[in-house]
N, C-alpha and C positions, 0 to 999 in steps of 0.2 A: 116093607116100606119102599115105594118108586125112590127112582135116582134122584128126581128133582125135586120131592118132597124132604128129602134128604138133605137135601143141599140146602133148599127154604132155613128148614129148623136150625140147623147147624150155623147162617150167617145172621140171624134173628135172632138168635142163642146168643153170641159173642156181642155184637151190636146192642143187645140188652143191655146187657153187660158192662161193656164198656162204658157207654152213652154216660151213667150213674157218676163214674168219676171222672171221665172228662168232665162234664157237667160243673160238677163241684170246684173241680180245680180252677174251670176256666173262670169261673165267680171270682175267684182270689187274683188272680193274672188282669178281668177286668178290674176290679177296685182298686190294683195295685199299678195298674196301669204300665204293666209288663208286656204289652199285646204281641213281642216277636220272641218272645224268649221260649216258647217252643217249639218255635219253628226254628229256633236255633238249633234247642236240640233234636230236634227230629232229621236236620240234615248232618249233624254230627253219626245219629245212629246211621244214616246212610253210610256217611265215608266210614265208619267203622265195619260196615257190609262190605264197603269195598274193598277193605285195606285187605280183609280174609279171602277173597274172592281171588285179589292180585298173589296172593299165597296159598292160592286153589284149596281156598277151604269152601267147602259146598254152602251156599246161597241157603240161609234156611237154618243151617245145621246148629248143633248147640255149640258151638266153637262159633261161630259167625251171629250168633245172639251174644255172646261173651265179649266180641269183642264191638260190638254194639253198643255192649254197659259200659266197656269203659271210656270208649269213647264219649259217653253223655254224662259220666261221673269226673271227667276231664274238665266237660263243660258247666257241671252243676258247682267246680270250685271257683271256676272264672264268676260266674253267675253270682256268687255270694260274696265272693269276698272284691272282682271288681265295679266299686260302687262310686263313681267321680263325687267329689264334694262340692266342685265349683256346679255352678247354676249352668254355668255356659256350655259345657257337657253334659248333656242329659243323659241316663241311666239307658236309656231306649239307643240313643247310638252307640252304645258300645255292643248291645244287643245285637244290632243290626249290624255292627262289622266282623261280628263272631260271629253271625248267620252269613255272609256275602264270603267269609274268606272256607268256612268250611265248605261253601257252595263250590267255590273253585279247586279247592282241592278233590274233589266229588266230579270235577270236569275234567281237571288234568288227569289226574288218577283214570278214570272214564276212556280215554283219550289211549291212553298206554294200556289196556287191558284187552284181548282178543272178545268182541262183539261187547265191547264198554256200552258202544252207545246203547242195545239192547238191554244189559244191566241198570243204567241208567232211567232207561223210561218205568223201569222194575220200582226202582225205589222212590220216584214220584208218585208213579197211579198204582201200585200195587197191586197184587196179586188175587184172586177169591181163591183159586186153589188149591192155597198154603193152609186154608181151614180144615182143619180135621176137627174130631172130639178130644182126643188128648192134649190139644192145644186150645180147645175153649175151657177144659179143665182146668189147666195149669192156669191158664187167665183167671178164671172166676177164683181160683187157691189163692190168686197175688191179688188181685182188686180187695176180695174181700179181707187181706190181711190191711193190706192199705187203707182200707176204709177204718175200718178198727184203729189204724192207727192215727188215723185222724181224727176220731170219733174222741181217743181216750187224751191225746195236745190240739183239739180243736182251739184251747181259750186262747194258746199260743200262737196256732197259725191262723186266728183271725185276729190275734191281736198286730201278726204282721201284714194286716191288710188295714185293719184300724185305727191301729196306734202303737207304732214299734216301738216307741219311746219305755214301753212298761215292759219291752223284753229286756232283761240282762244278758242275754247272747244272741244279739238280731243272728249275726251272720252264721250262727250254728242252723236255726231251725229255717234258715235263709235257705243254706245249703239242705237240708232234711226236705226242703217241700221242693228245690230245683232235682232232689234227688228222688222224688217222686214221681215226678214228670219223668226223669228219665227212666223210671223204670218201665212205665207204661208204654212208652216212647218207643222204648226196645221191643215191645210184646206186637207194639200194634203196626209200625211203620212195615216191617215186611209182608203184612196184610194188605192194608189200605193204603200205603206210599206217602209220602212226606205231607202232600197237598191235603188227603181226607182227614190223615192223622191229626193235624192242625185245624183243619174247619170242627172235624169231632169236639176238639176244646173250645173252641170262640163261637162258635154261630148259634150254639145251644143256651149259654152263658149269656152268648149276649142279647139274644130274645129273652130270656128269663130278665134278665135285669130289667131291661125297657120295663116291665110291669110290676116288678116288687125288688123291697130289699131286704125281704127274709130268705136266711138261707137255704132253709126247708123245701117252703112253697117254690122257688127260685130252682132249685135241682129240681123238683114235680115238672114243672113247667117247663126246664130245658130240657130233663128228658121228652116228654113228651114232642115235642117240637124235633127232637133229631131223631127221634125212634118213624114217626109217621114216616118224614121224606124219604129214611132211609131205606124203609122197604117197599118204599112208589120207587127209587130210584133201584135200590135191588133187582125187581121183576122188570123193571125197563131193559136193565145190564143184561139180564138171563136171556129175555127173550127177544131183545134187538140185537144180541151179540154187541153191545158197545162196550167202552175200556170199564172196567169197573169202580175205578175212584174218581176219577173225572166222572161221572154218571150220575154220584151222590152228592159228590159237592156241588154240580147244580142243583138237583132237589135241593138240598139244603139252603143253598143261596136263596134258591126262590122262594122258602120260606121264611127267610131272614128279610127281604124286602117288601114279603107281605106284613109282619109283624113292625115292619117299619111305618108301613099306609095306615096299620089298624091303631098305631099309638097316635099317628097325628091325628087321625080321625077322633080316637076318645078326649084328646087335648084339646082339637075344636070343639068339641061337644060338652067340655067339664067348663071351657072359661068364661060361657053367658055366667053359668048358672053360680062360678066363683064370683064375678062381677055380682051380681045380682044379689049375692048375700053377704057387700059390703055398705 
């Protein structure tokens, strides 16, 4: 097998992969209207890269994914259990001040670290050749456990997208599905970097939604939509030599604002003919 055939399967392999449960998850974050809360945690698992790094623990290593997890299981209690009751606080700034303050810690920490800033640009746009097969293993081991686990309390965790009021423990399975995200959070950010790991959830989710609200067809369709950019922006990365997460998340994008032209377009084209059969 060529080097570069190698490398194809191996980031098409993962990205499969992955796409599946971001997908799904980002469905629940859009109808719950969570849009920053994993970009929260996804710069927590950063500063948890970095705290290991400041402690010369190697970039990468399973001590440096460890402490990765507990940093976004830090964040998955904040997450659950702070939830403001007044209107005047909305749920999303609190999101967003646990995303702005871990950011800065990720800058100062950055700052005090010999070649920070180079670490730094690590765990925005991430890395492609942290992909090995032992590590698309261990991913497709946890996805698919995760999947399972959502498969077998799905009625719960979309009853926390539908209607919380029928859980007797919101903030249990609150924290169970922020502690989902984080774990994914941890597998994928030193790959992809903060930025892809986050479009991975949203950009997929949220083309699916524009067109249905089954959750089935809905993951079909976000996969689809982030598997294609991803491997037009993959072969652009490989063979222009440009950064690798920054690369996809344009493709990505640029599918997200296609899917945006093709919905107003079908909306123009649905309202004669709803007029028409009033």
């Amino acid at each position: 097998m060529s080097e570069t055939l190698r490398f194809f399967l191996l980031q098409t392999s993962l990205i499969a992969v992955v796409l599946i449960l971001h997908t799904y998850l980002g469905l629940h974050i859009i109808r719950r209207t969570l849009i920053f809360s994993d970009l929260a945690l996804d710069q927590l698992a950063a500063l948890g890269v970095l705290v290991g790094i400041g402690l010369n623990i190697q970039y990468g290593s399973a001590i440096s994914y460890l402490l990765a997890m507990a940093a976004v299981l830090f964040g998955a209690v904040l997450l659950a259990v702070v939830k403001p009751k007044s209107r005047d606080i909305p749920r999303e700034a609190v999101i967003g001040i646990l995303y702005m303050l871990a950011l800065v810690a990720c800058l100062l920490l950055g700052d005090k670290l010999q070649g920070g800033a180079n670490y730094l640009t690590k765990t925005l746009s991430g890395s492609m050749l942290w992909v090995s097969w032992p590590l698309v293993g261990v991913t497709v081991l946890v996805y698919i456990f995760l999947l399972l686990f959502h498969y077998k309390f799905r009625h719960n965790f979309i009853a926390l997208a539908e209607n919380p009021k029928l859980l007797k423990n919101e903030k249990l399975w609150d924290f169970l599905f922020f502690t989902t995200q984080g774990i994914i959070t941890v597998l994928i950010v030193p790959i992809a970097g903060v930025l892809l790991a986050y479009v991975f959830l949203m950009i997929p989710a949220a083309v699916a939604a524009m067109f249905t609200k089954k959750w089935i067809l809905a993951v079909a369709i976000g996969w689809l939509a982030g598997f294609v950019p991803c491997v037009i922006g993959l072969t652009g990365s490989y063979y222009l030599d440009l950064p690798y997460g920054p690369t996809l998340v344009l493709c990505l994008g640029i599918v997200f604002i296609c899917a945006i032209i093709l919905r107003t377009l079908v909306n123009r084209n649905t309202s004669p003919l709803r007029k028409g059969c009033k």
